[in-house]
TORPA-4810 file (N, C-alpha, C, O; in nm, 3 decimals):
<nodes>
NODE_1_6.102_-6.289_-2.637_6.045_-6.163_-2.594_6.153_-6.058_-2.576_6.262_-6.093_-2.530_X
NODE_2_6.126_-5.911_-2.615_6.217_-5.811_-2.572_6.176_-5.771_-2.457_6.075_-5.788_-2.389_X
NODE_3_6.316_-5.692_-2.444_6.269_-5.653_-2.281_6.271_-5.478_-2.297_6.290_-5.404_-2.200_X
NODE_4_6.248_-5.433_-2.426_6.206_-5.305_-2.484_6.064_-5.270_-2.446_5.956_-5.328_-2.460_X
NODE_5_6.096_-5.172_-2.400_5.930_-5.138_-2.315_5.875_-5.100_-2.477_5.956_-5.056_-2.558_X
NODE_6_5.763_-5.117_-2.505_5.649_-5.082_-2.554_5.624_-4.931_-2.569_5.623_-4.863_-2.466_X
NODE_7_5.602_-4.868_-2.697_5.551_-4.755_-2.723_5.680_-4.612_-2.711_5.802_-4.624_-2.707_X
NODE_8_5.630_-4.535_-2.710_5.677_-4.367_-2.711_5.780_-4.356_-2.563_5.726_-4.367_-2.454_X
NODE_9_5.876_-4.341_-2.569_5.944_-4.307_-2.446_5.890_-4.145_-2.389_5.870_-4.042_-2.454_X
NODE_10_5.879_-4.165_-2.275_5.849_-4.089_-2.201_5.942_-3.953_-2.141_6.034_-4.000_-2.075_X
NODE_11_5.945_-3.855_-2.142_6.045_-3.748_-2.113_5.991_-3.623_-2.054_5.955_-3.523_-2.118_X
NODE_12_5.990_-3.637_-1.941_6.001_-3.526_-1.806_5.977_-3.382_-1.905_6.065_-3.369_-1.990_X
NODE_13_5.882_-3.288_-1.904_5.875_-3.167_-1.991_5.927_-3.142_-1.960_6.024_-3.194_-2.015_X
NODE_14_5.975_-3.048_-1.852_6.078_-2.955_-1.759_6.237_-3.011_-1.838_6.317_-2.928_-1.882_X
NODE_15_6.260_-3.146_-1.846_6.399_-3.167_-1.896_6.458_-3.107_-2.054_6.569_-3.113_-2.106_X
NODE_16_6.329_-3.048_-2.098_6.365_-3.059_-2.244_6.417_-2.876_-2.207_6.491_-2.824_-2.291_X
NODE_17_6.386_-2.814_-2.116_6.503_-2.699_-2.059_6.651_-2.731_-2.016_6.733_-2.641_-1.995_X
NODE_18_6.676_-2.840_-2.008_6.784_-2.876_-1.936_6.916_-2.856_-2.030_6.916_-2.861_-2.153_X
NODE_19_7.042_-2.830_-1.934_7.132_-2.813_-2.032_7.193_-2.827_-2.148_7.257_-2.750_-2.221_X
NODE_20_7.138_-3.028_-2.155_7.196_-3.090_-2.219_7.066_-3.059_-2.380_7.096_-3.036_-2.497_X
NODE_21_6.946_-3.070_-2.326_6.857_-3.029_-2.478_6.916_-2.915_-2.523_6.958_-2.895_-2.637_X
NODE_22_6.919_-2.832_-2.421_6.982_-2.661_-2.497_7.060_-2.671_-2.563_7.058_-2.610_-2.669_X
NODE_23_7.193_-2.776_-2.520_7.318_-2.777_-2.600_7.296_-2.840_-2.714_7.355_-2.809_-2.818_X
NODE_24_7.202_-2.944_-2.706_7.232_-3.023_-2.855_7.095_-2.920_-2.982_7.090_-2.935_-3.104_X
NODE_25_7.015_-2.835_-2.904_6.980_-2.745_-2.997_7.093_-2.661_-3.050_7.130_-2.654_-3.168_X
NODE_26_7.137_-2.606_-2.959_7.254_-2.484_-3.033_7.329_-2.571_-3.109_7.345_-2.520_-3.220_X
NODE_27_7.410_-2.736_-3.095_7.466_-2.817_-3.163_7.413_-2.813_-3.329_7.478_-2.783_-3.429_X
NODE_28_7.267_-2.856_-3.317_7.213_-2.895_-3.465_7.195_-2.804_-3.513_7.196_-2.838_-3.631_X
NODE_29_7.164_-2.635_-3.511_7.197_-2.513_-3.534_7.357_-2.489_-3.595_7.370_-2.464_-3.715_X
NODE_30_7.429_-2.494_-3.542_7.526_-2.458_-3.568_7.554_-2.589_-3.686_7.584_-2.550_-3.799_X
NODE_31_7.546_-2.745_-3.664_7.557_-2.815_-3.805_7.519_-2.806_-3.944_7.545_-2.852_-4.055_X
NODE_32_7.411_-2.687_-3.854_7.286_-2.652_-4.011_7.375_-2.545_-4.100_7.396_-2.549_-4.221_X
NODE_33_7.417_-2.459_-4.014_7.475_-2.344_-4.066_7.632_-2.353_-4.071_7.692_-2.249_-4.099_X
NODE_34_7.694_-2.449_-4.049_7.834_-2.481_-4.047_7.855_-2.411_-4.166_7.966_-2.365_-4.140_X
NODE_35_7.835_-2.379_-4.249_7.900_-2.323_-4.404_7.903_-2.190_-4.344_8.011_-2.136_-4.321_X
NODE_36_7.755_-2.113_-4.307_7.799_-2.001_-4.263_7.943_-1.942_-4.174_8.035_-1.867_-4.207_X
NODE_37_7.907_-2.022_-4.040_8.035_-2.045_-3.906_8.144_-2.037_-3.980_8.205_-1.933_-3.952_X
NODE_38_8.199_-2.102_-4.068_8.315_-2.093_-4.122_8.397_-1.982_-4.164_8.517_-1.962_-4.147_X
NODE_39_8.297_-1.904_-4.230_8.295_-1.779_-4.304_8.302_-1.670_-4.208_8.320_-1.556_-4.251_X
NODE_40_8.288_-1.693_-4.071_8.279_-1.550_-3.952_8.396_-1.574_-3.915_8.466_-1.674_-3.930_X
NODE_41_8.424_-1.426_-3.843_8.560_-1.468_-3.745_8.475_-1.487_-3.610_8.360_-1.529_-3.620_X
NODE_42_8.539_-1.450_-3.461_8.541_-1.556_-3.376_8.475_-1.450_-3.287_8.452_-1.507_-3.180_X
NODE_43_8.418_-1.273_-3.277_8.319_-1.215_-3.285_8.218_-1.281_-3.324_8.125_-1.337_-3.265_X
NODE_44_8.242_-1.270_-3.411_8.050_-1.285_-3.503_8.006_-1.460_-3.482_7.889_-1.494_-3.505_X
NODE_45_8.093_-1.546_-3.446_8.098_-1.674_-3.406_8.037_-1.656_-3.257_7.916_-1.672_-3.240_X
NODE_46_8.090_-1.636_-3.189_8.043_-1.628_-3.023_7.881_-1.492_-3.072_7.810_-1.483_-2.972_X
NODE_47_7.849_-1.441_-3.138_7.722_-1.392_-3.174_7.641_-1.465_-3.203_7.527_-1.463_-3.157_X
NODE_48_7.692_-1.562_-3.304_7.560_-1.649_-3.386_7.553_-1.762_-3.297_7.435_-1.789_-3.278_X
NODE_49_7.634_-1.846_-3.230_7.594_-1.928_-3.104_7.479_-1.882_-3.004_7.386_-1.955_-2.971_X
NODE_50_7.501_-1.738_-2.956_7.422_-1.675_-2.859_7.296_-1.702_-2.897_7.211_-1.773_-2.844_X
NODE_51_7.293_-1.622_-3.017_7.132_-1.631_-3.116_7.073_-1.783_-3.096_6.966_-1.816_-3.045_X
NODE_52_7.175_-1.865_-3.151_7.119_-2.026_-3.151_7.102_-2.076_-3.035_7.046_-2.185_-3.026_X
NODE_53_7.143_-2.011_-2.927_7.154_-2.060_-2.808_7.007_-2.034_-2.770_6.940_-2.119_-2.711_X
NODE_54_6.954_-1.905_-2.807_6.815_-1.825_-2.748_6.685_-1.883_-2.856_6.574_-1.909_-2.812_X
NODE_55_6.714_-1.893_-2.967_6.652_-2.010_-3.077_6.604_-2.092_-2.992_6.486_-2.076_-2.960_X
NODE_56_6.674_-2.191_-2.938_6.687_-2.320_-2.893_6.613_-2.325_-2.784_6.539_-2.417_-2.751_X
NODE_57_6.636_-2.207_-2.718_6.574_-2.233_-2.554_6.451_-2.174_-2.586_6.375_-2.179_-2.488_X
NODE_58_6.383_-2.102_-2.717_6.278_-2.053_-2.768_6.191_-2.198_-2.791_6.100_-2.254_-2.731_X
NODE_59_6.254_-2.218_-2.881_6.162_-2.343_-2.952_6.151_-2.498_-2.854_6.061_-2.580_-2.871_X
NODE_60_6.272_-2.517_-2.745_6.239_-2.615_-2.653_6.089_-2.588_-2.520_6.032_-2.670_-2.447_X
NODE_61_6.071_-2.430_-2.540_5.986_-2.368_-2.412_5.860_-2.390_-2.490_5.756_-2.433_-2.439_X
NODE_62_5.878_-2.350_-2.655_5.787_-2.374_-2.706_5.667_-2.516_-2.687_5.549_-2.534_-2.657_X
NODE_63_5.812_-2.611_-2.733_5.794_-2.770_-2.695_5.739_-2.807_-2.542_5.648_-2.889_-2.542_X
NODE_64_5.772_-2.767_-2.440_5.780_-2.804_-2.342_5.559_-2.766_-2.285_5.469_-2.830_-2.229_X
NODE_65_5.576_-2.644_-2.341_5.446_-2.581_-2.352_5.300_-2.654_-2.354_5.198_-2.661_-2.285_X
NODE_66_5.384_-2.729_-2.535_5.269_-2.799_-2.570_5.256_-2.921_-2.509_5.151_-2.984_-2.526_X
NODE_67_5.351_-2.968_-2.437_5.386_-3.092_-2.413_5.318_-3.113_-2.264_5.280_-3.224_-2.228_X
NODE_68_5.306_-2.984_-2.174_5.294_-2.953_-2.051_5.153_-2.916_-2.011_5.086_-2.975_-1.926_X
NODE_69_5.103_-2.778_-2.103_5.018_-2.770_-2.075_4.850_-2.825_-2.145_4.766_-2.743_-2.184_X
NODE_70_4.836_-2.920_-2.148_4.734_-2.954_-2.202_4.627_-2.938_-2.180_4.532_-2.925_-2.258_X
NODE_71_4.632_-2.937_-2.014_4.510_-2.945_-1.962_4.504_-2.833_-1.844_4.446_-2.834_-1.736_X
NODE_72_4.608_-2.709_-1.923_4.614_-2.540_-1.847_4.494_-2.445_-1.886_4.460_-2.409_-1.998_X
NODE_73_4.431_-2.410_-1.744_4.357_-2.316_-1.746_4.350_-2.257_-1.891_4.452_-2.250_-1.960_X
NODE_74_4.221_-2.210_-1.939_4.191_-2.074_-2.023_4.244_-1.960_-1.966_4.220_-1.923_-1.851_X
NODE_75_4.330_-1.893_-2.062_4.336_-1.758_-2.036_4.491_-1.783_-1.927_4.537_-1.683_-1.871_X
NODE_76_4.545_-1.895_-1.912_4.655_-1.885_-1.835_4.789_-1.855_-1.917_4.786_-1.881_-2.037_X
NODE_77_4.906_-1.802_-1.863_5.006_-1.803_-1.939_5.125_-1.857_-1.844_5.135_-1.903_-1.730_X
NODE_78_5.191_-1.834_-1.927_5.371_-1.882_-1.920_5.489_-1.801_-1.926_5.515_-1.742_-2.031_X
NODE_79_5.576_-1.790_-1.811_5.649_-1.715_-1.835_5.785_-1.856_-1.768_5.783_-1.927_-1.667_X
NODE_80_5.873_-1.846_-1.867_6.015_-1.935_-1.864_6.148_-1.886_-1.887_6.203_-1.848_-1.990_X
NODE_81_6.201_-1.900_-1.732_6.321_-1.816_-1.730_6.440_-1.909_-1.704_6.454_-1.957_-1.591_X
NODE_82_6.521_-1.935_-1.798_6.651_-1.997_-1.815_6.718_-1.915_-1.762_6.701_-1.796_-1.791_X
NODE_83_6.835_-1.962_-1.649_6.964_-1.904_-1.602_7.117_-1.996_-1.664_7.135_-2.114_-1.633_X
NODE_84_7.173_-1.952_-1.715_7.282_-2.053_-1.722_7.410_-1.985_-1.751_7.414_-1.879_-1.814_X
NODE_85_7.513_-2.046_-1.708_7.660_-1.982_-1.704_7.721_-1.980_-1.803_7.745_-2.075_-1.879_X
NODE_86_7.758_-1.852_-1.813_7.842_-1.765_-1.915_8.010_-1.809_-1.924_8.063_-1.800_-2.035_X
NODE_87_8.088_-1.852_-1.815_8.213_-1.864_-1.809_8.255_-1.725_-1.703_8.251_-1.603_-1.719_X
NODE_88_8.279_-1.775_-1.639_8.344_-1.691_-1.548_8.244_-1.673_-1.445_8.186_-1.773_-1.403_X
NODE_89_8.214_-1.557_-1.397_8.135_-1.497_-1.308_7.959_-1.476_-1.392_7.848_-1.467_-1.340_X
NODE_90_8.006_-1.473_-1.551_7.887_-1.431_-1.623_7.740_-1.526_-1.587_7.748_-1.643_-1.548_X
NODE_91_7.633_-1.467_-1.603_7.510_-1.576_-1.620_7.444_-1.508_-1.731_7.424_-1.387_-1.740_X
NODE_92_7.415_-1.589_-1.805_7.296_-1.548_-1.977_7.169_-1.601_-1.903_7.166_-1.709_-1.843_X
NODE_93_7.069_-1.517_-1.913_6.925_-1.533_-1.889_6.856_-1.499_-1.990_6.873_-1.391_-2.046_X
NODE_94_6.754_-1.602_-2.034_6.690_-1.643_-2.134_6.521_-1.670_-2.096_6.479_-1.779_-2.060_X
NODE_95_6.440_-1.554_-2.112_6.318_-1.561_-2.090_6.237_-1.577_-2.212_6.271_-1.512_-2.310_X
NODE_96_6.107_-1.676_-2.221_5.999_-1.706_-2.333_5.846_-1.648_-2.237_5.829_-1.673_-2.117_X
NODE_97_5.776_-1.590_-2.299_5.649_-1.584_-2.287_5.521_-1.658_-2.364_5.513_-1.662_-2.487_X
NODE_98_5.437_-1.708_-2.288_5.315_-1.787_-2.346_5.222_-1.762_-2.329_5.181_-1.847_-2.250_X
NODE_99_5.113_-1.668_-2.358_5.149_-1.619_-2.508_5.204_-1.485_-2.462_5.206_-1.439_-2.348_X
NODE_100_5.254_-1.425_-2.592_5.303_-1.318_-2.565_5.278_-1.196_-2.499_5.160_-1.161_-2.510_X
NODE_101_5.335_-1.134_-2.447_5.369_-0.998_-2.372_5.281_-0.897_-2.461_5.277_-0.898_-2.584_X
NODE_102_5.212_-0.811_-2.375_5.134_-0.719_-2.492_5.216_-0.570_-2.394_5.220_-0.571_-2.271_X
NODE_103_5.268_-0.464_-2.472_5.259_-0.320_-2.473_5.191_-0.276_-2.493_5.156_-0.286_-2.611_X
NODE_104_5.122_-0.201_-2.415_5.024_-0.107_-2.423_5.099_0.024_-2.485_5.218_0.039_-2.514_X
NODE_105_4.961_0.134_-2.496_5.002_0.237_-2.531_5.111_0.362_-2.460_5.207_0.425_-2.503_X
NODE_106_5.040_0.357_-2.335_5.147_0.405_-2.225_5.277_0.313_-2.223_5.354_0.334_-2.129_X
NODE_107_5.300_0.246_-2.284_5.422_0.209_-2.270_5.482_0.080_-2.151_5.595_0.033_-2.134_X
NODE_108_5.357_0.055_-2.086_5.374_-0.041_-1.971_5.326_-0.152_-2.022_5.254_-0.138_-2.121_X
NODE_109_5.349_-0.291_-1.972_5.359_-0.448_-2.009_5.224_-0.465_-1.947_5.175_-0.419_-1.844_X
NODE_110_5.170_-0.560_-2.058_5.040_-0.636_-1.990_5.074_-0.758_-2.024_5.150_-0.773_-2.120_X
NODE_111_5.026_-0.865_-1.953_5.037_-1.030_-1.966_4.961_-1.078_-1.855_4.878_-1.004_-1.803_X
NODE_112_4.982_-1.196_-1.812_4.898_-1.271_-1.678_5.001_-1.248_-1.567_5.112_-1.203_-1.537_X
NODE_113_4.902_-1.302_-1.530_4.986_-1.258_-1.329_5.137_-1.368_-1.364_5.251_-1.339_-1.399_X
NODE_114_5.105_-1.429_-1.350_5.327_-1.565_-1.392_5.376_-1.470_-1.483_5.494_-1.445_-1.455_X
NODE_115_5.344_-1.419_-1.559_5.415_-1.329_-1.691_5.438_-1.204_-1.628_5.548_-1.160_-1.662_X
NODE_116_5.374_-1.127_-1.547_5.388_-1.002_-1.466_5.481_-1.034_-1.326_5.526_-0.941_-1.259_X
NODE_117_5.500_-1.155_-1.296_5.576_-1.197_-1.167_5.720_-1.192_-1.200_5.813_-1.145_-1.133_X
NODE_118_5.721_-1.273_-1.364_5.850_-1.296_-1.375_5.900_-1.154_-1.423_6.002_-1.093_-1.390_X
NODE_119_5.835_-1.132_-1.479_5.890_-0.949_-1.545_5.938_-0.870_-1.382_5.988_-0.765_-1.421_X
NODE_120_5.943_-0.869_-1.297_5.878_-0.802_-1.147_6.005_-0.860_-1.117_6.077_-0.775_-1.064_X
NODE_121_6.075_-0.993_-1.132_6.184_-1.052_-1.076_6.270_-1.037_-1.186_6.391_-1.037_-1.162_X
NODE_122_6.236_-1.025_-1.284_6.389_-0.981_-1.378_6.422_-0.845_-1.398_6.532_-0.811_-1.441_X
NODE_123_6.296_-0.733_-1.358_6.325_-0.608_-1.313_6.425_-0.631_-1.174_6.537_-0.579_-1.169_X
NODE_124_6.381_-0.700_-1.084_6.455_-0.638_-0.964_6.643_-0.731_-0.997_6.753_-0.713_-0.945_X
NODE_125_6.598_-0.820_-1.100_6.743_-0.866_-1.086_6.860_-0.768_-1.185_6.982_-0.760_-1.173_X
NODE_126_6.779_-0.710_-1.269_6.876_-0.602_-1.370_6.905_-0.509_-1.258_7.017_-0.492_-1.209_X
NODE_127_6.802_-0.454_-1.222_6.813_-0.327_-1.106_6.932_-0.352_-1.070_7.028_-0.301_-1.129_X
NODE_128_6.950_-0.460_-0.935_7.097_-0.488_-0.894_7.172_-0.529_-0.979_7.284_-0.545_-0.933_X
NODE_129_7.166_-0.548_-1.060_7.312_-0.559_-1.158_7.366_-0.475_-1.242_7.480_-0.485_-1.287_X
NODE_130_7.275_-0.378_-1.270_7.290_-0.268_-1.407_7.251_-0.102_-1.311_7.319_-0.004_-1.341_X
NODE_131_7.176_-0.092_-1.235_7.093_0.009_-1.177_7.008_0.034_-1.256_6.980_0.152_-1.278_X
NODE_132_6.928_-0.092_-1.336_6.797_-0.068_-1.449_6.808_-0.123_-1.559_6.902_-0.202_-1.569_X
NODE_133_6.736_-0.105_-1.658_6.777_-0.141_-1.763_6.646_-0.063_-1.893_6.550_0.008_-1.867_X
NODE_134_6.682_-0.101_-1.998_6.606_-0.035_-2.100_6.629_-0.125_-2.252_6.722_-0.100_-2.329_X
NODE_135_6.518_-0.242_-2.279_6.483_-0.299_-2.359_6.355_-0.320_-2.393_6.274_-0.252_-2.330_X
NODE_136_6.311_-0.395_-2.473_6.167_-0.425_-2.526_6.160_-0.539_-2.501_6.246_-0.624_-2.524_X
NODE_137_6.024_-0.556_-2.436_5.932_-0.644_-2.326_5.873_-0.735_-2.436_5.866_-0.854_-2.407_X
NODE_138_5.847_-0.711_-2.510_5.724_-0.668_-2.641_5.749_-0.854_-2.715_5.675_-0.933_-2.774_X
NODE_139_5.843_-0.856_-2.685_5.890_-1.015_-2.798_5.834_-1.134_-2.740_5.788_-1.120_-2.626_X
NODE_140_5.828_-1.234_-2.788_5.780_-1.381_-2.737_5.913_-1.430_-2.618_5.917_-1.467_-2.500_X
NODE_141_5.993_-1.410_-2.707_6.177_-1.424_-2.556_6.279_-1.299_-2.609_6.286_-1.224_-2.706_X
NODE_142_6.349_-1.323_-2.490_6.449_-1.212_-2.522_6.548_-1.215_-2.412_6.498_-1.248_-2.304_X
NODE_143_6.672_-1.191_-2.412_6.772_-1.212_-2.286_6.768_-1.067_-2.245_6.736_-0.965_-2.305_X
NODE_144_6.833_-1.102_-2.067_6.907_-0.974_-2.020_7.004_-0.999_-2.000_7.083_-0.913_-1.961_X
</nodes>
């Protein structure tokens, strides 16, 4: 007899945010495109990581989503906000919406109340850090 459990291993949704999934997304990203990487200098290198970095934490929130919400309210959404350190004093914040963020015509954000909470807390966190800020709401994710 093995002493191999039986069937599909099991994995915590919330973990597939965790540092270590993020990293080995931006990892297999960057293996994919290694021909490209080569060809940049070390600008445009620390650029295309970033991108893969926000890829990654896109398509794991994605994952985590389907994986999580199965049995979520109609009409509920998702809002997922990654914090993680930059080196130094820096932090990269990495937000996904489920489903997406709608702009209205006036120019103001509509989504569900979690999607309007987190927008409400990443307003007040630019505020103190920038005195505001000025980007588009409008995308599925997007950093500040």
């Amino acid at each position: 007899m093995s002493s191999e459990p039986e069937g599909p291993v099991t994995i915590d949704a919330d973990a597939l945010l965790g540092t270590r999934s993020v990293e080995a997304g931006v990892a297999a990203l960057a293996a994919r495109n290694q021909h490209h990487l080569a060809g940049m200098g070390a600008d445009e290198q620390a650029e295309a990581v970033e991108h893969w970095r926000e890829l990654a934490v896109e398509v794991l929130s994605a994952a985590r989503v389907a994986l999580a919400d199965a049995a979520a309210l109609p009409g509920a959404g998702r809002a997922v906000i990654v914090l993680e350190d930059s080196g130094g004093d820096e932090v990269s914040v990495h937000v996904t919406f489920a489903p997406q963020l709608e702009e209205m015509a006036d120019g103001s954000i509509a989504g569900t109340p979690a999607q309007l909470a987190a927008m409400s807390l990443l307003e007040a966190m630019t505020a103190e850090d920038h005195g505001g800020h000025d980007h588009d709401h409008g995308g599925h994710g997007h950093e500040h």
